[in-house]
Each structure stands twice: as C-alpha cells, then as structure tokens.
N, C-alpha and C positions, 0 to 999 in steps of 0.2 A: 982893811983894804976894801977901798968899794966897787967893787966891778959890776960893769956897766952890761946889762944884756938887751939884747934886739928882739922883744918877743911880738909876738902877732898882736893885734888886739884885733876883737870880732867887731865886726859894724853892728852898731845900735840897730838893732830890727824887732818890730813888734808880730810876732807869729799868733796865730789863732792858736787856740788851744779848744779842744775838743774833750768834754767829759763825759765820761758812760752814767746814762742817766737810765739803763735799760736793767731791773733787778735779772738775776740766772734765771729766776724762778720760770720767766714768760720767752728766753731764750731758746730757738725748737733745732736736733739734734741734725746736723747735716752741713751739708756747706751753705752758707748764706749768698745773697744777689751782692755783697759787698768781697766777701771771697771769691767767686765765681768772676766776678768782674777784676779783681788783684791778679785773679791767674790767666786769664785771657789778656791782659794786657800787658802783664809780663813776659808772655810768648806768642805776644801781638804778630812780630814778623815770623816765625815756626807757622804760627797757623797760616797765616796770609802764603808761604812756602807752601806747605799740604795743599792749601786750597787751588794753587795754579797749579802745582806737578797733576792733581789729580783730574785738573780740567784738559792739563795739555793732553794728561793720557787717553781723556777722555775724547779730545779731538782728535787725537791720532787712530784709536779705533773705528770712530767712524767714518776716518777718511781711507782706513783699509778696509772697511769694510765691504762685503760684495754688498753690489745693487741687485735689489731685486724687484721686477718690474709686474705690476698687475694688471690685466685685461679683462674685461668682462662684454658676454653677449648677452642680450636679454631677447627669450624665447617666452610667447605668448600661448599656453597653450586651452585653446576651445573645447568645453564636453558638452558642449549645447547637442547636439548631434553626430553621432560617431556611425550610425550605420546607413550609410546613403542609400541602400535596398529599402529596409522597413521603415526607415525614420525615425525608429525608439529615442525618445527623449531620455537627458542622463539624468537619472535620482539626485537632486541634488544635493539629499543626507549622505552621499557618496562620495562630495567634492572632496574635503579630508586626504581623505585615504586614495584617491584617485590621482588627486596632486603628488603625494607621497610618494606614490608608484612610480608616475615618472620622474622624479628623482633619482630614484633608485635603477630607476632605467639609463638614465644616464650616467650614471657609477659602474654600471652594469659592464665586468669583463666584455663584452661583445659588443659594446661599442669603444672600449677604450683599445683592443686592438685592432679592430675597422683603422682607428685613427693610427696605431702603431703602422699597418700595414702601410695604408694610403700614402703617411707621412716618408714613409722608411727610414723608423727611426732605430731601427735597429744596426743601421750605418752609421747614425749620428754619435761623436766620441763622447759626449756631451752625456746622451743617455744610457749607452753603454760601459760606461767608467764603473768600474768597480765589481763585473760581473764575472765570476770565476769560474761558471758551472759552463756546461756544451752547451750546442746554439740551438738546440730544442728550447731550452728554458730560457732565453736571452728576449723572447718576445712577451711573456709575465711578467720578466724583469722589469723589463722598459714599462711595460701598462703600471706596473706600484709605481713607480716610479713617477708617472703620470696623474696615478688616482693621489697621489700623498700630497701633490699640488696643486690639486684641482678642488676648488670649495664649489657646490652647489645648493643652492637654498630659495625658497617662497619668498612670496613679495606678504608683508604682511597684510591683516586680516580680511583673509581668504581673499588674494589677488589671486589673479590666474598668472599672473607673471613669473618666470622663471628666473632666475639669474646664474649664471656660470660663470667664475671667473678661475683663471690660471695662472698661476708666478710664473716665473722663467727669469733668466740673467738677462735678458735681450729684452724690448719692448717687442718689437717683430714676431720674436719669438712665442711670448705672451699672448698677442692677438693669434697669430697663424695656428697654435693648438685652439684656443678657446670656440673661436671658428670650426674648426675642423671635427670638433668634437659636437656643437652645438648642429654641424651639416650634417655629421655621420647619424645622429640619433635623431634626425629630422625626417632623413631617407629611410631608417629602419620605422619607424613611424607611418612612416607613406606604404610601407611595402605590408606592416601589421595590418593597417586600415585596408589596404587594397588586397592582398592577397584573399582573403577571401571570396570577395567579389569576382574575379579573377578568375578563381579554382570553380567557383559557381557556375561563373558562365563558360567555362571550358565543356563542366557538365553538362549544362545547360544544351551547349550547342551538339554535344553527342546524342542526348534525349531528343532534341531536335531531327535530329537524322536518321536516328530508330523511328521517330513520330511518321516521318516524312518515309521511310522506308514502308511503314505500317499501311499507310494511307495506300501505296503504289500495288502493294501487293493485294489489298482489297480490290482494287479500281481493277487491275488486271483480272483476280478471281469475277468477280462481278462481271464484266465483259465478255470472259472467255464462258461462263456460263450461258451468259444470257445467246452468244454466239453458235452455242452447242446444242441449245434446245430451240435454235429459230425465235424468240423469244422477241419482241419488237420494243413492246416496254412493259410496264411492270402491269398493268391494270386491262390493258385494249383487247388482247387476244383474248381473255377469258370473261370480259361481257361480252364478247360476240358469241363466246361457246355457248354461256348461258344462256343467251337471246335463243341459238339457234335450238337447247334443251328443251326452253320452254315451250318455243312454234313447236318440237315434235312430240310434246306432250301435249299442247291442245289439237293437233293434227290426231294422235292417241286418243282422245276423249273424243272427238269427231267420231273416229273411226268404230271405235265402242260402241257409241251411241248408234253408229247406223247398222251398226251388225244385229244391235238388239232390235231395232225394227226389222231387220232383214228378218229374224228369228220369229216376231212376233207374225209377222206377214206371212210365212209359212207355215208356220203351226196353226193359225186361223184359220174358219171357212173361207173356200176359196170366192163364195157366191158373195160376200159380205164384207170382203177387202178392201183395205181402204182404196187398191189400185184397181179394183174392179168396179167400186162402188164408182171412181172416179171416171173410169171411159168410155166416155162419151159413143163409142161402136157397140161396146157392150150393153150398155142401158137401150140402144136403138134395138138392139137385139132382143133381147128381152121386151119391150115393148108391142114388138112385131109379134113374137111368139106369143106374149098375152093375147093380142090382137086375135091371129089367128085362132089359135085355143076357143076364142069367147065364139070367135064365127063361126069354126068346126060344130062347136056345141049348137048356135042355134040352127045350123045346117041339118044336123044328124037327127032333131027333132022335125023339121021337115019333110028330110028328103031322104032315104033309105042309105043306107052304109057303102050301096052300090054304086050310088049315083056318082055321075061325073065330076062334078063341083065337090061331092065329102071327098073323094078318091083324090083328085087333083091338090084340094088345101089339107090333106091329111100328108100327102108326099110335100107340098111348101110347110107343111108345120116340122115334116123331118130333118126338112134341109138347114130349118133355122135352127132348130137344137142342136143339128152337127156344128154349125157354124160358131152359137152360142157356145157349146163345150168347146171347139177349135180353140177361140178366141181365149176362154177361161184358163184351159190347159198353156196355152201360150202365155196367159200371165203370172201361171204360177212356176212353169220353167224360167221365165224372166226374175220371179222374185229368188227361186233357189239357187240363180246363178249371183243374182245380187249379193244374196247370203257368202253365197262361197266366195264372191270378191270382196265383199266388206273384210271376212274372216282374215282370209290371204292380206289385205291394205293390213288389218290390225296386228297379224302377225309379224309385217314388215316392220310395222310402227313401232313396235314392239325391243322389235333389235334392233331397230336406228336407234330408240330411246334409250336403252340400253347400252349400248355404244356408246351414245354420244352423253350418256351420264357418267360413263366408264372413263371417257374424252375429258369429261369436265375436272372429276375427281384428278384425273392424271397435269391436267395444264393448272389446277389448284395450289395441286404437292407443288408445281414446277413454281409458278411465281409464289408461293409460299417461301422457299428455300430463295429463288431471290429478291425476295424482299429482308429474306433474314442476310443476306450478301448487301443488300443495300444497307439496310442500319448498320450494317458492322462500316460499309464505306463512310457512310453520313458521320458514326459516331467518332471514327477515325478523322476524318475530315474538321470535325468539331473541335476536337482535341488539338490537333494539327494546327487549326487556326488560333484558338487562345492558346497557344505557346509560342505560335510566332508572332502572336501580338505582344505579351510581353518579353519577346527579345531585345527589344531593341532600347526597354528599359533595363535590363539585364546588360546589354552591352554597356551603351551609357553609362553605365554606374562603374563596369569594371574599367573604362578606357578614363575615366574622368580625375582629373589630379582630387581626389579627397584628403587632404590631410588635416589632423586638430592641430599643427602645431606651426606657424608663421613667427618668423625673427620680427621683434620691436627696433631693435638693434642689432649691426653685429660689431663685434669686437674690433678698437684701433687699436695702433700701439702708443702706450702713453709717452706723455712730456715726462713724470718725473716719477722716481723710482717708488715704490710704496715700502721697501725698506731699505737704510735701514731709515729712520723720522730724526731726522737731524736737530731738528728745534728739540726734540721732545728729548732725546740722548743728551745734548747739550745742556739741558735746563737740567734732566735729572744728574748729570758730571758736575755740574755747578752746586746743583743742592747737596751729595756728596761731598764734595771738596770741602764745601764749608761745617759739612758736620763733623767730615774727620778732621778739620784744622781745629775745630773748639773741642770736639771730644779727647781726642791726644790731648792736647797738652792738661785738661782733666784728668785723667784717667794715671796719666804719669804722675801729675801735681798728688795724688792720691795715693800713690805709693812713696810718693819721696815728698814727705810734708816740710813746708817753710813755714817762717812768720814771715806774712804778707802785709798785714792791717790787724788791727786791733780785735775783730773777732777772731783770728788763728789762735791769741790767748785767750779770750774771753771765753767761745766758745769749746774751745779744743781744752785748753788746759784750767779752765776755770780759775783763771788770774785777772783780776779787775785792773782795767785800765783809769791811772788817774789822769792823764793827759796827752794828748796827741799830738807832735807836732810834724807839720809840713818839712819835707826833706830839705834838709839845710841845703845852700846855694855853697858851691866848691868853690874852698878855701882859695885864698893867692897871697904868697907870701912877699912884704913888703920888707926893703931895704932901711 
C-alpha cells in the first residue's frame, strides 16, 4: 500500500558556516566582546526600558526639585592706609592674614545678627521653621541658619577683592541678604576705623578745655597780682628804682667825699686852709699886717715907743690882727658847720640808700614772682595754642567717612537658579540609565547562564565548535 505523504521540503539555501580556528590554549577567562555583545542584544529592549524609566526619574526630580538661587556682592577692601591720624602704612607681609581677618569678620555672629535684626528675620516663617526652643534662642537660630548659606571667600592671588555670596529659594531674596550683610559689615568697618578717632577727639576736646581753663586762671592770677602790687609792667617800675639807687648812691659818694674834706679842712691849720688860703679878705689882711709889722719895725728904730706914729700903727697893727683872727675864726666856724652839714646830707643819704635799696630788693622779689606768673601764662598759652592748632586735624579725621572697604558690586537677583544644574543632572540621569540598562541585564545573564554564541561553549564549557550557522529563516508550511 503506497501512501502518499505532504512533507516540507526546505529551500535550497547556501548558509556560511563559521570554524573555530582559535586553539583553548590563547582563549582568556571571562565573558568575551562576542558574549557581551549576545547579551545586550538579547535584552536590547529591557536595557533601552531601564535606560528611560531612569531618565524620566531623573527628570522628574529635577523638575521637583526646589530652586535655589545665588547672589553675590563684591566688596573691595583697601590696607594701603587704615589710620587717618598717623598715616601708618600697612605691612604688607601682613596682607594674608589681614584678608583672612576680614573674612572672618564677616562670618562673625555680630554681623550676622546686625542683619537678623535689621532684616526681622526672626518673623520670616521661612527662617524660623523648624525652631523648637524659646525666643531668646530664635535669633542664633536664624544667624546658623544664615551662616550655613552664606559662602565668603578672596579673590585669588592676593586680590583685595572680597566676594559674598548667599543661596536662598527666591532670587530677591538671595540678593537682599548678601546686600545687607555686605552693608552691615561695611558700617561696622566704618565705625572700627572711626571710633577711635572719635573717642580721641572727644578727649581731645576735654584736654582742650582743661588747656583753655589753665590759660584763664593764669591770665587772671597774673593780673590780679600785678593789680595788687601797683605793678605797671613787668620791667619799668624797677629800672627807674634802680636808676633812682644808683643817683643816691652817687649823691652818697658825693656826700662822703665832701664830709672828708669838711674833716680834712678842720682838723688843718686854720692859717693854711685851703679856704683861707683862698680869701681874697684874708690874704689883704695879712698883707696889711705884714705891712704894718715891717713899718712898726722901722719906726720903733727911729722914733721912741712913745711916739705918736709907733703908738697910733702899733693900735692899726691891733686892729688888723683882730680883724685877721675875726675873719680866720669865721672861716673855721663856716668849715665846722660845713662838716656837720656834709655829716647830716651823708647820713640822710645813707637811709635814703638804704631804703631805697631795701625799695629795690622788695619791687625785685615783686616782678621776680610775676615774671614767674608770666611764664606760667606764656607757657600755658603755648600749650593752649599747639593743641588748638591741631584740633582741627583731630576733628577732620574724626568727622571724615574713613572706611577701607567700598562695594565693586552689589548683589542682583539672578535670572537663573544655581541649583539644582539641569543639564548637568540630565546628562549624569542619562549616563546612569545607560549603565544600568547594560549592567542588569549582565549581571542577571551572569547568574542565569545561556548558550548565546559559540564562545558560551567554547569558553564556558570547553566544547569546540565545528560549525556555525546563521539562524534559520521560520519555517512555512506548504499545501
């Protein structure tokens, strides 16, 4: 019985065939770029899955994510000259650490709640979220809170440039602290620089007043002295004393001198005086009487003692003697009164001198003491003047805006947010996606092994492949 069957027959097709021409020996232990490539293309569409759930995840976080907005001011600050009084130039092996400082000055609690206060942020719900303790401590809170957002840092190699910047949700926001923080440590700055200055010439001007006080009460002392002793000026009243000491010390020597002739004149012959010698009466007298005398004599050899002529020039010779001695005795009671009036002028002279040395020594001590009342005005006055001449550099310095620190910048509120970087979260969501779409389905293929290709035996089971063929084309069954 011949029965007849319908079977398939396969189409003639010439398929490549592929031999392992690779010995085990140089084969190296691992998955090969021929497996690797079997199993990512067998979980072509799983991985291309992974790789967009983990993008779309990754777009969805960044589109919930908060924004957060960055501000920066840029504050310049100058050490070329910090003390407007002296001028002291800044060391500038000191710049460093000088920069550093004010840094640290603007981190500094006491300007970060300057800005608490000012801001009143301790109203805002924003800054106060999350604060459990009493409202003594609510204003620290808010400064951390403040300092944890606030970056501050130098401009590099050795700027004087400062930079502050602040995050915040809001741009407004952003800018209006970094502002207010770069204003608050600008004012404490101006009031560090100035408050000395300040406090100085506060001093200043009370030494001034003491000065000026000093000077008043000298001026008055001085016056009321010189007022008390008649005093006219400092020098006149005692050269005239002295002038007048001196006239009565040579008026003294005058007077000496003629007492010692008075003395000399009386204790002499009276016949032989200088004032006897000098009168002109007396010498006539004396000549007479010579006269006489010589004719008496050649009379008395003549003419008897009796006669008329000796008797008569013997009574004219007496009469001149009387006269002569009158006249002598008269000069010498004129010289003893002389004497006793010279005496009497010298003793006068004496205690006027005396006096008026006594006068002098006393108007000496007098302008002595004010002259020592003047120097004390003078020096007072001196004083008084170079302090009020540098006053008014002293003021100037304390009234003048000195600050080292002027804004380059200050802080807007930006266009766009600085977190979270969208390009940059997308590109790394992408690079993810794509590693854990290739590494899964590895990592699985590795636990749960297949034959893929020709090394899954070669390699794995150490079974040599004699021929490869291309996956057949699906069957269709013919009528």
């Amino acid at each position: 019985m011949n029965a007849s069957r319908s079977l398939a027959v396969l189409p003639s097709a010439s398929f490549p065939v592929t031999y392992s021409t690779l010995p085990d020996v140089y084969t190296h232990p691992g998955l090969s770029l021929s497996q690797i490539f079997s199993i990512v293309w067998a979980y072509r569409k799983l991985t291309i899955a992974i790789a967009a759930i983990v993008i779309a995840i990754t777009c969805l976080v960044v589109a919930l994510w908060p924004r957060t907005y960055t501000s920066t001011a840029t504050l310049m600050v100058n050490y070329d000259v910090n003390d407007p009084l002296n001028g002291k130039e800044f060391p500038i092996g000191l710049l460093s650490s000088y920069m550093a400082t004010q840094t640290e000055l603007m981190r500094n609690p006491e300007v970060l709640l300057a800005v608490v206060d000012r801001l009143n942020l301790t109203q805002d719900d924003e800054y106060a979220a999350g604060y459990s303790g009493d409202s003594a401590g609510l204003r620290e809170w808010v400064q951390k809170k403040i300092s944890k957002n606030l970056t501050i840092y130098q401009g590099q190699f050795g700027s004087q440039l400062i930079y502050l910047t602040y995050a915040a949700h809001t741009p407004a926001e952003a800018a209006r602290i970094a502002n207010t923080v770069a204003d608050v440590y600008k004012e404490q700055d101006f009031v560090r620089s100035t408050s000395p200055t300040t406090e100085r010439a506060k001093r200043y001007a009370e030494q001034l007043e003491q000065l000026k006080s000093k000077v008043k009460q000298a001026q008055e002392q001085y016056t009321s002295y010189h007022q008390s002793n008649s005093l006219i000026d400092s020098g006149g009243k005692a050269d005239v004393e002295i002038a007048l000491l001196s006239d009565l010390e040579q008026q003294l020597i005058d007077a000496q001198r003629a007492r010692r002739i008075a003395e000399s004149r009386t204790s002499s012959d009276q016949d032989v005086g200088d004032q006897v010698m000098g009168s002109q009466l007396i010498q006539t007298l004396k000549t007479q009487l010579a006269t006489q005398e010589s004719r008496l004599a050649e009379l008395q050899t003549t003419m008897g003692p009796r006669h008329p002529q000796v008797i008569e020039l013997q009574s004219q010779l007496q009469a001149s003697r009387r006269a002569l001695s009158s006249e002598v005795n008269s000069y010498s009671r004129n010289a003893a009164g002389g004497l006793s009036a010279t005496q009497q002028l010298e003793q006068k002279l004496q205690r006027s001198v005396a006096a008026q040395h006594e006068k002098v020594l006393n108007v000496s001590k007098l302008h002595d003491q004010a002259a020592k009342y003047r120097l004390e005005l003078e020096s007072a006055q001196a004083v008084y003047k170079r302090a009020l001449d540098g006053y008014d550099q002293v003021m100037f310095a304390s009234l003048g805006n000195y600050t080292n620190v002027s804004f380059v910048s200050r802080a807007t509120p930006p266009v766009k947010a600085s977190k979270p970087r969208v390009l940059v979260y997308l590109l790394l969501g992408t690079i993810a996606g794509c590693l854990l779409g290739l590494f899964a389905p590895l990592f699985y293929e590795l636990t749960n092994r297949r034959v893929r290709c020709r090394d899954d035996l070669e390699r794995d089971n150490g079974v040599p492949v004699l021929a490869e063929f291309q996956p057949l084309p699906m069957m269709r069954s013919t009528a």
